[in-house]
Each structure stands twice: as C-alpha cells, then as structure tokens.
PyMOL Python script that loads the backbone (N, CA, C, O; Angstrom):
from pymol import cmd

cmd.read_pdbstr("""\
ATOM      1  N   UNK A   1       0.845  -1.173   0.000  1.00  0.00           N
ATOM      2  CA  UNK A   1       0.000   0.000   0.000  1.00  0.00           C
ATOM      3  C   UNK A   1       0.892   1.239   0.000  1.00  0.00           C
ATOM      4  O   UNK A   1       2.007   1.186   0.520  1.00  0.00           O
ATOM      5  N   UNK A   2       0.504   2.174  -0.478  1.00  0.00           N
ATOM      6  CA  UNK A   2       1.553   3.358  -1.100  1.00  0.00           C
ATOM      7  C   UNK A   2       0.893   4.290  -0.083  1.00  0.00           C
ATOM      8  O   UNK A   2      -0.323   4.295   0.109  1.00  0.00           O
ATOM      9  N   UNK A   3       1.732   5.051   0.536  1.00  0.00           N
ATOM     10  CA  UNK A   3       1.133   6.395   1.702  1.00  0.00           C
ATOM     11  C   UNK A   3       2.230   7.615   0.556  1.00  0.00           C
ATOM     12  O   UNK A   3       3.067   7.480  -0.337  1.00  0.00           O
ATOM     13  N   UNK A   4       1.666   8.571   1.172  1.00  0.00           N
ATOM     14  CA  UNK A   4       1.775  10.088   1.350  1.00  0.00           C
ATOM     15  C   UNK A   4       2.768  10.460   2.558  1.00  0.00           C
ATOM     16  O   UNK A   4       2.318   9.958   3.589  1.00  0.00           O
ATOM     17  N   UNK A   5       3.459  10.868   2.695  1.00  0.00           N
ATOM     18  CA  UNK A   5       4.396  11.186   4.244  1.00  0.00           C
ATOM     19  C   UNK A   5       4.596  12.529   3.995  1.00  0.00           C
ATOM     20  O   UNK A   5       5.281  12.970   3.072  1.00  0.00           O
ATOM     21  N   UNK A   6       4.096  13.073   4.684  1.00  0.00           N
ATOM     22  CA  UNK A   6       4.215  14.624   5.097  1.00  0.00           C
ATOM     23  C   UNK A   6       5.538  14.978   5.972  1.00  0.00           C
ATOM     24  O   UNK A   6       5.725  14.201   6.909  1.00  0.00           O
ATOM     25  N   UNK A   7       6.470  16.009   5.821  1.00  0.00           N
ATOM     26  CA  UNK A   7       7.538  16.131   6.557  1.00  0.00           C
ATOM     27  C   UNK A   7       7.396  17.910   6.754  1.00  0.00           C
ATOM     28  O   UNK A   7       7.086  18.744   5.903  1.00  0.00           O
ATOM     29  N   UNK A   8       7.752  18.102   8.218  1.00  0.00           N
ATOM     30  CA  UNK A   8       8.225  19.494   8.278  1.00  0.00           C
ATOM     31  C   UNK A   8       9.607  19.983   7.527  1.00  0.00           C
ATOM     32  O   UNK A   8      10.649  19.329   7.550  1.00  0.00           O
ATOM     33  N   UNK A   9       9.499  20.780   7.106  1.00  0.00           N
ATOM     34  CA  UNK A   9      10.811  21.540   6.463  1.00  0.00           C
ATOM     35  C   UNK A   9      11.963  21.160   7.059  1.00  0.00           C
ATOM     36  O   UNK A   9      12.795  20.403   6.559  1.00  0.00           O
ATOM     37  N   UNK A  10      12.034  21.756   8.288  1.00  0.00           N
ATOM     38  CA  UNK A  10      13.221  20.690   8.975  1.00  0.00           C
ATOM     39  C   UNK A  10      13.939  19.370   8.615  1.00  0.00           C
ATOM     40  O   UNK A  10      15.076  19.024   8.292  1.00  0.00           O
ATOM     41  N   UNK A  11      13.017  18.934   8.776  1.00  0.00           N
ATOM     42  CA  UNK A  11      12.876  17.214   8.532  1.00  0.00           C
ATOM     43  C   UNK A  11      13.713  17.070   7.262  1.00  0.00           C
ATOM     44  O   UNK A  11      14.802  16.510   7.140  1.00  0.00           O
ATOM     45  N   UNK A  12      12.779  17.858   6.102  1.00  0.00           N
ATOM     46  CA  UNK A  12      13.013  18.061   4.575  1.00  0.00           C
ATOM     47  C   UNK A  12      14.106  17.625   4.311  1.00  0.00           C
ATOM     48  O   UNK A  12      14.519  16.584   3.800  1.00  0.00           O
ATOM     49  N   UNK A  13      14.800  19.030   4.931  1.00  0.00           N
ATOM     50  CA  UNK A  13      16.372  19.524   4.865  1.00  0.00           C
ATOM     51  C   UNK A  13      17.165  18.320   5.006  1.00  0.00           C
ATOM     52  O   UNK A  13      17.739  17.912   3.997  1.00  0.00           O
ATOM     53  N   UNK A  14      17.321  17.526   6.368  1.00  0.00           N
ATOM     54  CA  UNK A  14      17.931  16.263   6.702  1.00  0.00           C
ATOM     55  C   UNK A  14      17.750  14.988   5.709  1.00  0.00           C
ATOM     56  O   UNK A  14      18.552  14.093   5.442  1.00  0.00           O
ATOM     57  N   UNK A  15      16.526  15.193   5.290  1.00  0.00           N
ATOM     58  CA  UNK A  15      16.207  13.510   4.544  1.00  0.00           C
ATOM     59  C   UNK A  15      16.571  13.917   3.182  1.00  0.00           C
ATOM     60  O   UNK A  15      16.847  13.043   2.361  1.00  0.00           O
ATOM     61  N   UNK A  16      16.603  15.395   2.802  1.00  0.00           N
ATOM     62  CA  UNK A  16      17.594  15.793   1.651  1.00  0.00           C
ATOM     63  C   UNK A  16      18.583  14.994   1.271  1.00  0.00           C
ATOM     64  O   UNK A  16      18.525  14.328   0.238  1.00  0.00           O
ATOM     65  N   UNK A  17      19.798  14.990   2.251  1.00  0.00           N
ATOM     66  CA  UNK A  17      21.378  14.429   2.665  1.00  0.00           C
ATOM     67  C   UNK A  17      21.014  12.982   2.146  1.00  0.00           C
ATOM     68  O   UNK A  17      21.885  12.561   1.385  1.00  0.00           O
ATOM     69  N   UNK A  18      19.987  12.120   2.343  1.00  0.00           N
ATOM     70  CA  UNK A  18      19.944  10.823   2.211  1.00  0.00           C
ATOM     71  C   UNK A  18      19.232  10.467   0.833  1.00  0.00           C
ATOM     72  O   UNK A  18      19.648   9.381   0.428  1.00  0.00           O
ATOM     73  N   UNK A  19      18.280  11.045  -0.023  1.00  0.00           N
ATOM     74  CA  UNK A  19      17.761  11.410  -1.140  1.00  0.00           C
ATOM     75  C   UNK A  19      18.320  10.921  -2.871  1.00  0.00           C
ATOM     76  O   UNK A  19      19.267  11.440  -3.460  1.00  0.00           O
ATOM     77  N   UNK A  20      17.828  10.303  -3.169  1.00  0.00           N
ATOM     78  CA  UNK A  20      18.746   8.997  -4.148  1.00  0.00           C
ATOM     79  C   UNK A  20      18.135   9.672  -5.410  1.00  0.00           C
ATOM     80  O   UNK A  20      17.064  10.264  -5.271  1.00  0.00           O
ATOM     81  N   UNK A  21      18.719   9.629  -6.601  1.00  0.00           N
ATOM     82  CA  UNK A  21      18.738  10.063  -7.919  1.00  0.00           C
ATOM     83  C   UNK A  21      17.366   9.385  -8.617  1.00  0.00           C
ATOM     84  O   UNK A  21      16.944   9.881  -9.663  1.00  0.00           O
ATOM     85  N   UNK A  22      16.798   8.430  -8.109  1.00  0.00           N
ATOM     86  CA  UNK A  22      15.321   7.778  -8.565  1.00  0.00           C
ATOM     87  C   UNK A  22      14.486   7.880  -7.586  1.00  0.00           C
ATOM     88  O   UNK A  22      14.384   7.276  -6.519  1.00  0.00           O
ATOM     89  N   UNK A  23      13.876   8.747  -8.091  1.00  0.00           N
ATOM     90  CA  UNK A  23      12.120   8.993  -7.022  1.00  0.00           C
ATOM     91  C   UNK A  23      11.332   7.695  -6.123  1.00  0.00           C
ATOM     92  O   UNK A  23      10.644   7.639  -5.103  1.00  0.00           O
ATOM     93  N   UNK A  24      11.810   6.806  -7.034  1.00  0.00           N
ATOM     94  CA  UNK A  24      11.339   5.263  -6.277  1.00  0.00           C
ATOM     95  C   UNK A  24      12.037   4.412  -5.543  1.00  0.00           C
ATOM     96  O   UNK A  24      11.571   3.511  -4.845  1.00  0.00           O
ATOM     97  N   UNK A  25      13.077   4.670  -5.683  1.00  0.00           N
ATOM     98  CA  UNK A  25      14.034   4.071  -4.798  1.00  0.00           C
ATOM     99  C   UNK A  25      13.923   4.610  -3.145  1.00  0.00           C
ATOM    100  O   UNK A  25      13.877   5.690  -2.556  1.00  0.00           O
ATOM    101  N   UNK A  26      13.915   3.512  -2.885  1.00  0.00           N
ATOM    102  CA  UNK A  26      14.299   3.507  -0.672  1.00  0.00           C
ATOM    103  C   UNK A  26      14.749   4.597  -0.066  1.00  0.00           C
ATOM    104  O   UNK A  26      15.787   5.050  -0.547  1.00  0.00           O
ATOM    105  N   UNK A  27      14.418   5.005   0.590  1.00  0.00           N
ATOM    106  CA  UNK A  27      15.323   6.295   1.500  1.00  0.00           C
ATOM    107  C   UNK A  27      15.927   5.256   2.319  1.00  0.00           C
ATOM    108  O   UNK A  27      17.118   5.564   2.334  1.00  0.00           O
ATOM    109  N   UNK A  28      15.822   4.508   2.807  1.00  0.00           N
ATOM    110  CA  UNK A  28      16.330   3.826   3.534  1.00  0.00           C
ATOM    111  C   UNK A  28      16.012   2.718   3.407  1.00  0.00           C
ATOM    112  O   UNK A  28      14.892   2.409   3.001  1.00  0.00           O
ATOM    113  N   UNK A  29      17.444   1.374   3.906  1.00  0.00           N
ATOM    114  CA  UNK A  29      17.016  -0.071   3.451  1.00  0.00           C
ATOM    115  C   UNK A  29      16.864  -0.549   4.823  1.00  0.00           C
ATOM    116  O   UNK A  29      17.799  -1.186   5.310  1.00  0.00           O
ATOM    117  N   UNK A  30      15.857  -0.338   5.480  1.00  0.00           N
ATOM    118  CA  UNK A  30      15.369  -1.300   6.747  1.00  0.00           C
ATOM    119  C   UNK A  30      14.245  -1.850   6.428  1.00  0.00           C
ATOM    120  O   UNK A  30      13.312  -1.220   5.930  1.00  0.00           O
ATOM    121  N   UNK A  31      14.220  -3.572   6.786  1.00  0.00           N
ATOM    122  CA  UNK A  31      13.316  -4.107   6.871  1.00  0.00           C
ATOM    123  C   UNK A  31      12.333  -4.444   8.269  1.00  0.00           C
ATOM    124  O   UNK A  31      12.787  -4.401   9.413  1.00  0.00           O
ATOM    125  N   UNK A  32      10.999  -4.762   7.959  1.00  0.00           N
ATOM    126  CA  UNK A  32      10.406  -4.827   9.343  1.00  0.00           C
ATOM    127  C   UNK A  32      11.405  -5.970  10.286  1.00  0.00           C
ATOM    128  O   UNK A  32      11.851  -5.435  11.302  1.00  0.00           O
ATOM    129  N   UNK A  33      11.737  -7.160  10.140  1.00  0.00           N
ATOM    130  CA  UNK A  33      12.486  -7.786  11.510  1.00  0.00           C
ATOM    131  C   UNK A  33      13.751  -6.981  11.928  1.00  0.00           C
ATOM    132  O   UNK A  33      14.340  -7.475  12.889  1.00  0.00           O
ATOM    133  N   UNK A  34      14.307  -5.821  11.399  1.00  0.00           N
ATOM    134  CA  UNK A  34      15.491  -5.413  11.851  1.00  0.00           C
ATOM    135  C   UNK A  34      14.925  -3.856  12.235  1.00  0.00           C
ATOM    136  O   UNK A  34      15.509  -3.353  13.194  1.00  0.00           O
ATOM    137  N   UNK A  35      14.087  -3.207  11.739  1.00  0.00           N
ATOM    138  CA  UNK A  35      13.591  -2.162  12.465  1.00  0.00           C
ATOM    139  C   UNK A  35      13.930  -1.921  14.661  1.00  0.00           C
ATOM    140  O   UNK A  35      14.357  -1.114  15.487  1.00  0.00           O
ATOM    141  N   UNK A  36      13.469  -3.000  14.560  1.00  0.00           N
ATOM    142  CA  UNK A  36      13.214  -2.451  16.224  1.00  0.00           C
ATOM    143  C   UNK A  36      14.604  -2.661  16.127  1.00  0.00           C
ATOM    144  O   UNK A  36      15.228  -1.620  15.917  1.00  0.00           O
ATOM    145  N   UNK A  37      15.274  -3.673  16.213  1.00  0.00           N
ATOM    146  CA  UNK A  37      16.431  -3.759  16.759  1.00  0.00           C
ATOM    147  C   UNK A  37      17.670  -2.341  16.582  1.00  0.00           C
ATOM    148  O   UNK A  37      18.605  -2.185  17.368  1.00  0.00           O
ATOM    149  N   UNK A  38      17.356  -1.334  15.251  1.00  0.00           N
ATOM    150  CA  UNK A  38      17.974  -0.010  14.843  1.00  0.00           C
ATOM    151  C   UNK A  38      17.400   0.911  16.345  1.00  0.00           C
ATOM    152  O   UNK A  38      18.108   1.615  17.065  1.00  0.00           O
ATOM    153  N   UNK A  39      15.945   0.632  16.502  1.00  0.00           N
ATOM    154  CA  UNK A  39      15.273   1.743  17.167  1.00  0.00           C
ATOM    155  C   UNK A  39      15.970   0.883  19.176  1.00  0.00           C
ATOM    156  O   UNK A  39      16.321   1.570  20.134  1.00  0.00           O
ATOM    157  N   UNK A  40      15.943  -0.102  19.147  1.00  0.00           N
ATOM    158  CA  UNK A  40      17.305  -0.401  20.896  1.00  0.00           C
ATOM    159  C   UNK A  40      18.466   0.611  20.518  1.00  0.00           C
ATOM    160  O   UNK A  40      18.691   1.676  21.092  1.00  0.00           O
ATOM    161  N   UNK A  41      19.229   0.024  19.340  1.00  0.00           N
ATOM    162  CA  UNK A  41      20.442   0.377  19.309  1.00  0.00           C
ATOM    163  C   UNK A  41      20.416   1.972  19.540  1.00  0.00           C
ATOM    164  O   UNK A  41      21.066   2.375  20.505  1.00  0.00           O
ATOM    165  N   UNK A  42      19.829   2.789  18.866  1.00  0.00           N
ATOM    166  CA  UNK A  42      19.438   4.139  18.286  1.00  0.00           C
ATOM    167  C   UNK A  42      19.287   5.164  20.622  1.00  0.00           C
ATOM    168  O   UNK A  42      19.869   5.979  21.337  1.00  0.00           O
ATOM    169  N   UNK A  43      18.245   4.333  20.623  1.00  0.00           N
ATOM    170  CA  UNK A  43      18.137   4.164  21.997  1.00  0.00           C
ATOM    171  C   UNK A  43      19.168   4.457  23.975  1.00  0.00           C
ATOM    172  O   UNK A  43      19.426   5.108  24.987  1.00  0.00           O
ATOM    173  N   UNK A  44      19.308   3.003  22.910  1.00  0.00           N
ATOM    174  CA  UNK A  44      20.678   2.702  24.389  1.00  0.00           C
ATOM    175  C   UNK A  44      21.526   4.143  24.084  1.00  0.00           C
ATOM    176  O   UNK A  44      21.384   5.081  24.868  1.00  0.00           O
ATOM    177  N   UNK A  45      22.417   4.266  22.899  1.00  0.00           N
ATOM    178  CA  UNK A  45      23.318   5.250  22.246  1.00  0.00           C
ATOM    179  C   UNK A  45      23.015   6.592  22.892  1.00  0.00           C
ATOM    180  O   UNK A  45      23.906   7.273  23.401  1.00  0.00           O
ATOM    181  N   UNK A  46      21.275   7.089  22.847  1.00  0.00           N
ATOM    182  CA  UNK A  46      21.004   8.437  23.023  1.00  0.00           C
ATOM    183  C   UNK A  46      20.464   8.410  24.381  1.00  0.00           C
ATOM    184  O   UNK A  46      19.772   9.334  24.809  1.00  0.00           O
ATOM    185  N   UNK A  47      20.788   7.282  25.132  1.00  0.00           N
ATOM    186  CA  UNK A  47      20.511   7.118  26.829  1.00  0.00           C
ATOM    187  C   UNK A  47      19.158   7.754  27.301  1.00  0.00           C
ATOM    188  O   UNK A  47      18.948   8.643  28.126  1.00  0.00           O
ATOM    189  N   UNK A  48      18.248   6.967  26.463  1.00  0.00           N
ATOM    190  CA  UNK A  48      16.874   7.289  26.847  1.00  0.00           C
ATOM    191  C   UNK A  48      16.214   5.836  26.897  1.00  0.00           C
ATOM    192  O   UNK A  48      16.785   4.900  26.336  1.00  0.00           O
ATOM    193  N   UNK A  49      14.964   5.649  27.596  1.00  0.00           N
ATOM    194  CA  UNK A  49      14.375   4.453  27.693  1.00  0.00           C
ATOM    195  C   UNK A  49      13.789   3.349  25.957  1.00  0.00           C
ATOM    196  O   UNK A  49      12.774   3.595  25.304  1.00  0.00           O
ATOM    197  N   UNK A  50      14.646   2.402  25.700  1.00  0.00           N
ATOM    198  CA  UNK A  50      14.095   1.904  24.333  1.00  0.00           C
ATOM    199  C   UNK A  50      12.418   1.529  24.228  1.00  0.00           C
ATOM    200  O   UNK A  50      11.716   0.903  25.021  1.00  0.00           O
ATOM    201  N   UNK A  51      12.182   1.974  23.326  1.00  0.00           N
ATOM    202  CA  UNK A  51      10.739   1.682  22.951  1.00  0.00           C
ATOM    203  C   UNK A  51      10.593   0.780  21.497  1.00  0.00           C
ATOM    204  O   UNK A  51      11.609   0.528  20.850  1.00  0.00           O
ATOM    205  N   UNK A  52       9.194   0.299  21.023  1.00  0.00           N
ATOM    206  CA  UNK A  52       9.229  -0.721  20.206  1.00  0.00           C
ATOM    207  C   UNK A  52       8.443   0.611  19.116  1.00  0.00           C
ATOM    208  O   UNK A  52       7.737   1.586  19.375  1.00  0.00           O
ATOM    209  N   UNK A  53       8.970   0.064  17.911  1.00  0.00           N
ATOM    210  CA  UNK A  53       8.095   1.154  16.785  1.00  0.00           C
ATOM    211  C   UNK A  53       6.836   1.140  16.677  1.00  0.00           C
ATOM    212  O   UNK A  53       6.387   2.045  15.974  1.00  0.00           O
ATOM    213  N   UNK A  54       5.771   0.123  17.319  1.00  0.00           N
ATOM    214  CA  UNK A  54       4.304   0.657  17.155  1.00  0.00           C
ATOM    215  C   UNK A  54       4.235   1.989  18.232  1.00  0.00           C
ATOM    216  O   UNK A  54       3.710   3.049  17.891  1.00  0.00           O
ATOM    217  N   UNK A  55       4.869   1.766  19.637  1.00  0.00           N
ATOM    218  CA  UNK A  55       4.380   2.888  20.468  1.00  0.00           C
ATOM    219  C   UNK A  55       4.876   4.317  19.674  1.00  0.00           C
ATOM    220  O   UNK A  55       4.268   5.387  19.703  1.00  0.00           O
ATOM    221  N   UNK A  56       5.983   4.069  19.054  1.00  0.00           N
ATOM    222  CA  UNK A  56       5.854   5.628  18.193  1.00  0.00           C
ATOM    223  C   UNK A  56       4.586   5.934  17.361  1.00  0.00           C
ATOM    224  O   UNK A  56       3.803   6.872  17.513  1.00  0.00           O
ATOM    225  N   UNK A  57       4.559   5.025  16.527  1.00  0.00           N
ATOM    226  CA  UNK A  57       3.057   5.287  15.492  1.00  0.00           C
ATOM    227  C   UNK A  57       1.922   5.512  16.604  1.00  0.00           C
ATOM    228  O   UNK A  57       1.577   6.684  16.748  1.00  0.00           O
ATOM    229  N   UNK A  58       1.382   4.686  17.295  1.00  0.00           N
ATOM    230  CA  UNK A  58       0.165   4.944  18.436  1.00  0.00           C
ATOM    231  C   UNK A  58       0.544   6.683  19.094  1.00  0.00           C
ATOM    232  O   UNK A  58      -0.269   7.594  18.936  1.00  0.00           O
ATOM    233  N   UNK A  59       1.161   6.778  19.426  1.00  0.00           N
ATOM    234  CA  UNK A  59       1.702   8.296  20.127  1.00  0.00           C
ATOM    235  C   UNK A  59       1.192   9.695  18.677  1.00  0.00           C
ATOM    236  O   UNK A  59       0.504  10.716  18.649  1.00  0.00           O
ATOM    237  N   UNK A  60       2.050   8.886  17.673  1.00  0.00           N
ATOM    238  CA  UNK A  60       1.298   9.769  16.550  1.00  0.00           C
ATOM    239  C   UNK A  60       0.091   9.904  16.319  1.00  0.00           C
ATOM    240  O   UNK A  60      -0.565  10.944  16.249  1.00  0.00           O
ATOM    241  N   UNK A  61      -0.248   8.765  16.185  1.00  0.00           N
ATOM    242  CA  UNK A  61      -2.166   8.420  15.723  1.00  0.00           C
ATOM    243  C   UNK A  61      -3.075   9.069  16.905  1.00  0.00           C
ATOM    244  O   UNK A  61      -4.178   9.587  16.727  1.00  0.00           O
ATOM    245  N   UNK A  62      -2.331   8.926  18.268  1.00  0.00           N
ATOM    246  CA  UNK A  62      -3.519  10.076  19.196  1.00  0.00           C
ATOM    247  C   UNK A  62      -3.555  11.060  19.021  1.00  0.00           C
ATOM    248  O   UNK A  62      -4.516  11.770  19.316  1.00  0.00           O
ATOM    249  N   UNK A  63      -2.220  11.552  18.323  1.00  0.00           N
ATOM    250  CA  UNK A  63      -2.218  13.123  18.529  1.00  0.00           C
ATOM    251  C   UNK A  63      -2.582  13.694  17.024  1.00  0.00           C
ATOM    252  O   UNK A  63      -2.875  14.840  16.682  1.00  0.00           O
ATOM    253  N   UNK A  64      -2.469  12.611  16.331  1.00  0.00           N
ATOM    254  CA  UNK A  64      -3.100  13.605  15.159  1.00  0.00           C
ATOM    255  C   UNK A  64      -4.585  13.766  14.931  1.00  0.00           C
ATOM    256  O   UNK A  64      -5.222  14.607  14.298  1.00  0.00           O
ATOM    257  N   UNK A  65      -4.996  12.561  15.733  1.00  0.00           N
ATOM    258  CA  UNK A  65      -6.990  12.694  15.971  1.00  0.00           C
ATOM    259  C   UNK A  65      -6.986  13.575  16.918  1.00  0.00           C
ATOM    260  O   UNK A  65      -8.068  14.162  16.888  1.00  0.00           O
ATOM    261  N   UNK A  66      -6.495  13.865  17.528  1.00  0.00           N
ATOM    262  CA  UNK A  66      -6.520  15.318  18.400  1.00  0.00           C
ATOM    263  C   UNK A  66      -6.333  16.343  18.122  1.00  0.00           C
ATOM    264  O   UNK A  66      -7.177  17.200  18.381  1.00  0.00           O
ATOM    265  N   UNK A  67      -5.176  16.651  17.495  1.00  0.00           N
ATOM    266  CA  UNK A  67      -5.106  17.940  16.542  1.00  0.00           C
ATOM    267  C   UNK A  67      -5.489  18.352  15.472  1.00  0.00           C
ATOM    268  O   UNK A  67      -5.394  19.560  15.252  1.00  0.00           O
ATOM    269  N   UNK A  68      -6.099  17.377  14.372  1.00  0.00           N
ATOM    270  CA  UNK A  68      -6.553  17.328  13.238  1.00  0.00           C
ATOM    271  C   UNK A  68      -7.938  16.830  12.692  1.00  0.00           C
ATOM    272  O   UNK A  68      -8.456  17.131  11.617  1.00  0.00           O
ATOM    273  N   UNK A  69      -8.304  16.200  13.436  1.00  0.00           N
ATOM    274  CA  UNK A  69      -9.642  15.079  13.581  1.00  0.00           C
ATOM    275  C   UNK A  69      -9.416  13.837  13.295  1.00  0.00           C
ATOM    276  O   UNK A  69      -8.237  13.612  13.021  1.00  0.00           O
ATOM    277  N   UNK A  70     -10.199  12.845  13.255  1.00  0.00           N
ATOM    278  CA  UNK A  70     -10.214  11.726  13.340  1.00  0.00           C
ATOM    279  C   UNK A  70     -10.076  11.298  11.257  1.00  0.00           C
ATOM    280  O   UNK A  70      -9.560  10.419  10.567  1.00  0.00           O
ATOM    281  N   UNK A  71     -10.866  12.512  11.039  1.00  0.00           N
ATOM    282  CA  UNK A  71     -10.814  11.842   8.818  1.00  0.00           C
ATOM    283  C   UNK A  71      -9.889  12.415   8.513  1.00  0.00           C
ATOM    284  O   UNK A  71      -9.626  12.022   7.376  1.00  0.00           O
ATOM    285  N   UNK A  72      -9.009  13.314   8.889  1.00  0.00           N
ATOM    286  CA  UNK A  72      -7.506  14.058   8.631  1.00  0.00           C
ATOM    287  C   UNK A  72      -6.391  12.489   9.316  1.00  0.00           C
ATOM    288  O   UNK A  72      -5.570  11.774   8.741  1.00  0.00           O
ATOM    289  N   UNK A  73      -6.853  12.506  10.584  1.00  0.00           N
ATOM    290  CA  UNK A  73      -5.421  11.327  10.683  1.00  0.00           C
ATOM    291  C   UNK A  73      -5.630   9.999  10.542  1.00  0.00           C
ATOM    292  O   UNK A  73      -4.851   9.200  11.063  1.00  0.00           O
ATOM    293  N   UNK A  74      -6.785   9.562   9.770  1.00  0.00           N
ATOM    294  CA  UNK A  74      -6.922   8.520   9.201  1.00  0.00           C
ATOM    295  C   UNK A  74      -6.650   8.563   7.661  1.00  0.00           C
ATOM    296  O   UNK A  74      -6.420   7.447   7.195  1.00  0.00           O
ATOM    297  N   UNK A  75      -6.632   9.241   7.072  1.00  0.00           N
ATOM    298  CA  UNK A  75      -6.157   9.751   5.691  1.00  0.00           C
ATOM    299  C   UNK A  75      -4.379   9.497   5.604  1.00  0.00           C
ATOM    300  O   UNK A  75      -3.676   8.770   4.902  1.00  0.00           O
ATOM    301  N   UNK A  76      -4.053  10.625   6.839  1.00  0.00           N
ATOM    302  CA  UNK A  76      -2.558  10.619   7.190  1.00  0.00           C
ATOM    303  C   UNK A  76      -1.695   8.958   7.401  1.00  0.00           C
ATOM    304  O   UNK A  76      -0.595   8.673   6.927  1.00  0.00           O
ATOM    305  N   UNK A  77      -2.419   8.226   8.089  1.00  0.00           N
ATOM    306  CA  UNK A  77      -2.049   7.170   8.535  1.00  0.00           C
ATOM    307  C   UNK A  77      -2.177   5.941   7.550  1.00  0.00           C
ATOM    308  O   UNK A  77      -1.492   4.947   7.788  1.00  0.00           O
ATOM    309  N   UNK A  78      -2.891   5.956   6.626  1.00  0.00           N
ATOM    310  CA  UNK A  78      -2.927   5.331   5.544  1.00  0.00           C
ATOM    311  C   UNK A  78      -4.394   4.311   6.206  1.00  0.00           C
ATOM    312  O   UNK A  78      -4.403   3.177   5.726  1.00  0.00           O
ATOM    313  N   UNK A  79      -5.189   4.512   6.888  1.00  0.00           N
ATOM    314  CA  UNK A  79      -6.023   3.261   7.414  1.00  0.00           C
ATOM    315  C   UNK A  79      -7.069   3.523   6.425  1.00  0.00           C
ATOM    316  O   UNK A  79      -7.377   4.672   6.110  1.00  0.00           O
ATOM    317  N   UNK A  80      -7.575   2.569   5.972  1.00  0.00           N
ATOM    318  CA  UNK A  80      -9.123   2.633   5.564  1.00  0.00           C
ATOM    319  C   UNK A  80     -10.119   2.135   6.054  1.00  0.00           C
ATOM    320  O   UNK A  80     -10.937   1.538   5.355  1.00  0.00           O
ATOM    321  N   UNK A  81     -10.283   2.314   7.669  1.00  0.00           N
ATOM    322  CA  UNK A  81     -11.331   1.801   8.035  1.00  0.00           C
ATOM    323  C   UNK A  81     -10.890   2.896   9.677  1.00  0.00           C
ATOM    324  O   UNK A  81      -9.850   2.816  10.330  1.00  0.00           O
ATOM    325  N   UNK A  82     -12.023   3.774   9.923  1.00  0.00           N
ATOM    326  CA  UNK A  82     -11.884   4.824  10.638  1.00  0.00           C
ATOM    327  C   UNK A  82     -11.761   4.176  12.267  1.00  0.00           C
ATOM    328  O   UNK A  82     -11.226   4.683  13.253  1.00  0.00           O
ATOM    329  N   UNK A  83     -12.500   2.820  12.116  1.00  0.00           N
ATOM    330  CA  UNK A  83     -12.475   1.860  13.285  1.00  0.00           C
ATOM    331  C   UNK A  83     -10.409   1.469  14.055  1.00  0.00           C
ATOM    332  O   UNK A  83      -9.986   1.172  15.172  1.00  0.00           O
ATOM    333  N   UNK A  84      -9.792   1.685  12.809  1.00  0.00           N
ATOM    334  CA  UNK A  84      -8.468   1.653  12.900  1.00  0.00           C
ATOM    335  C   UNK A  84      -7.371   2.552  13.459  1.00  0.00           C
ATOM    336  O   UNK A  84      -6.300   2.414  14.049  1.00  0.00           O
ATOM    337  N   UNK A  85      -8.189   3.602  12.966  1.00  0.00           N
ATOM    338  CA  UNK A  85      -7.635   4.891  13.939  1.00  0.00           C
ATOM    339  C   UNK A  85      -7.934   4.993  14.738  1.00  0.00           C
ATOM    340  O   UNK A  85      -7.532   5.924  15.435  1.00  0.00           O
TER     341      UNK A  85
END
""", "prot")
cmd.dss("prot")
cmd.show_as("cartoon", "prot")
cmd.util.cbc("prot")
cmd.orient("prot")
C-alpha cells in the first residue's frame, strides 16, 4: 500500500542528505524484523528508555486525531477503516 508522508521543512532539509537520484528508490534499506532492533540500538546510544516502533506510530495516531480530527489522521495514517484509527 503506497502512503503520502508529510515532513516538516526541517525534517526536509535532513532527509535531503539521504535522497537517491530515482524517485522510487528507498530512502532507507530497513526491513520490518530489523527495524526495532535499529530503534534499541538508536536508543541505548542516546541514553533514553528503548521503545518498540508501534508505540511511536500509536503516540502519533492520538495526537493527530486530536489535533486534526479523526478523517484528517486517518487519511494521514494510511487506514481505511476509521475503526483503525
């Protein structure tokens, strides 16, 4: 399923630096079984408590039905079923 990813300018700027000569190509080559294990490592390194990558997405998904409504961050999130958000 193909999403939309919205980035602040900020953001922009940085994922610039990483930004590959074909529009379709990967910004990055992580796959889902090695994900979490980047987000420990990433973690331990910046001496904060490790978390697993859904609690990032869930943290997002409350706050964008909060700040945006519920058909804005279900759009955002790629769900098609509003029961999901």
């Amino acid at each position: 399923k193909r999403r939309l990813l919205v980035f602040c300018l900020p953001a922009q700027a940085i994922l610039l630096r990483y930004m590959k000569p074909d529009p379709e190509a990967k910004l990055f080559a992580l796959r889902r079984d090695n994900y979490g294990a980047v987000i420990r490592r990433a973690c331990l390194q910046a001496k904060v408590a490790p978390f697993v990558p859904y609690q990032l997405r869930h943290s997002v998904a409350t706050r964008l039905v909060d700040e945006v409504g519920l058909e804005a961050a279900q759009a955002m999130l790629g769900h098609s079923d509003a029961t999901m958000t």
